[in-house]
N, C-alpha and C positions, 0 to 999 in steps of 0.2 A: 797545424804545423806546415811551413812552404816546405815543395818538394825538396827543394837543395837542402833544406836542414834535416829531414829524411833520408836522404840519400849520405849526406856527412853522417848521420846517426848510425844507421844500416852499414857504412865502412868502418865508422870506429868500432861497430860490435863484431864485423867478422873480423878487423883487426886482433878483438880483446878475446874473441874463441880461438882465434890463432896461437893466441900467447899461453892462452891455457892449457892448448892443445900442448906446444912445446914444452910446459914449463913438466906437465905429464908426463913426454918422453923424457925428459931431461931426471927425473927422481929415478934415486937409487931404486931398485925394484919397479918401478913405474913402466909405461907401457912402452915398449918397441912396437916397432910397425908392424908386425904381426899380431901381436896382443892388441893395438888401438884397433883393425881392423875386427880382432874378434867381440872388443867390446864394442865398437861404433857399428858392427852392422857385415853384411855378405859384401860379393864382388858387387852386389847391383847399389849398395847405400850410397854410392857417390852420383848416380844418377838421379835415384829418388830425391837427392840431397840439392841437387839440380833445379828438380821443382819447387820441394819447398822453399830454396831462397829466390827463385823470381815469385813464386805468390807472395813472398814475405814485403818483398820489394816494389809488387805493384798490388797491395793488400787496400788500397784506397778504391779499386778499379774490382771489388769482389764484393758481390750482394750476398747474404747468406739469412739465414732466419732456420730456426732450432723450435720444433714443437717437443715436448716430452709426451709422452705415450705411457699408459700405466706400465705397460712393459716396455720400455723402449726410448726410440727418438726415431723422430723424421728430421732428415735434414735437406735444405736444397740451400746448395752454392754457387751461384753459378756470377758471369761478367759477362757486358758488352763488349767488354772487347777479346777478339779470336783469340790471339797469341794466349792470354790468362783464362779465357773457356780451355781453352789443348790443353794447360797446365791441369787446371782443374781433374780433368776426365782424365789425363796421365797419370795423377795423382792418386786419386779415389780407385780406381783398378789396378794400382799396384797395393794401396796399401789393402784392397780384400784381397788379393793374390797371398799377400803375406801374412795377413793375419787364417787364410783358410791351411797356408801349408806352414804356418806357428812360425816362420822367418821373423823376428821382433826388430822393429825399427823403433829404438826410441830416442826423443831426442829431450831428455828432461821433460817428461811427463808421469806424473804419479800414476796418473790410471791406465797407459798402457800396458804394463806389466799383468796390470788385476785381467783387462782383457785377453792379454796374449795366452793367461793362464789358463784361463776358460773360454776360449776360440770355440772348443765344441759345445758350448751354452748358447752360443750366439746363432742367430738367421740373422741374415744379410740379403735384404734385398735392393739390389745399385738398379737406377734409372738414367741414362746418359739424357742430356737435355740438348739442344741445340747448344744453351750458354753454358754446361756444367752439369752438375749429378743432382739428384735427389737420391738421397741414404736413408733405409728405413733399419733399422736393427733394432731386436728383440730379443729378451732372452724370459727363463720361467724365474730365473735366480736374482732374487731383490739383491742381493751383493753385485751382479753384473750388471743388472739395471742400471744402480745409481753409478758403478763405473761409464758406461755408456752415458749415461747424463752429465756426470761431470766430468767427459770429455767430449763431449760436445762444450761444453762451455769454454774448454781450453782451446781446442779449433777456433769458437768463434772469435776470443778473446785474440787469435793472434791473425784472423781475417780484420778484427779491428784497428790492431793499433801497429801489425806488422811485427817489423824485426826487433822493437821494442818491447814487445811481449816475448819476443820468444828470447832475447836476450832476458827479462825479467826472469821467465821460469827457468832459465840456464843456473841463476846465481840461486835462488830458491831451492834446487835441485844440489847444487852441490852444497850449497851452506847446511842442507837436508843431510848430509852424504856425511858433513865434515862434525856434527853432533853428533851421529851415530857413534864414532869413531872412540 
């Protein structure tokens, strides 16, 4: 895909997060700005929120590769280019910052919740790289395991194809939401 249709893709989706976001405030019982802030996240998710939409956006410009480990995963993310390495290591230490002090950041991920739940299952050990991190995490518990696995996949999946994935699991996430119901 050429950049400008990327970029046109990446506006219409935060255009169409936008409209969701409103059309939420807008429902009877639905969220006022103190409730979307309790469910989207602390005072810092608009920062983290920060990073993840420039990786989303220069997600072409991110190398990444995902070992799985009987217990675990290694991950190394990193880019030649500076601006998206800073994201990267901005990234990756806030998000052990918060999953060490259980602060959930999630943004339409199934397996964040499963980790956030058992944060104390988990070792984390973060390597800053010149370009990026390498992430080793491990835990005893086959249930956190294969969460850890299969999110790693969901990270990779949105180093792949960007803001295209992370709009995908957006709609997945509430069509998820709206079955329950």
């Amino acid at each position: 895909m050429k950049r400008s249709s990327k970029i046109a893709a990446g506006v219409a989706a935060v255009l169409g997060l936008g409209f969701a976001v409103a059309a939420a405030l807008a429902q009877p019982g639905g969220m006022g700005p103190g409730m979307m802030m309790h469910r989207m996240g602390d005072a810092a998710f608009a920062d983290d929120m920060r990073l993840v939409h420039a990786m989303l956006f220069d997600n072409q410009k991110i190398k990444r590769s995902v070992v799985n480990l009987p217990d675990g995963i290694r991950t190394v993310t990193e880019s030649e280019d500076e601006g998206v390495a800073r994201a990267i290591k901005a990234h990756v230490a806030s998000m052990e910052k918060r999953l060490y002090e259980g602060r959930v950041f999630n943004l339409f991920s199934p397996t964040l919740p499963v980790l956030f739940d058992n944060k104390d299952k988990i070792k984390t050990v973060v390597e800053m790289t010149g370009k990026g991190s390498i992430v080793t995490q491990t835990s005893g518990d086959a249930a956190v395991v294969a969460a850890l696995q299969a999110h790693a996949v969901e990270v990779s999946e949105l180093a792949r194809d960007g803001m295209v994935a992370f709009m995908r699991n957006m709609r997945a996430n509430m069509m998820g939401r709206t079955a329950q119901r």
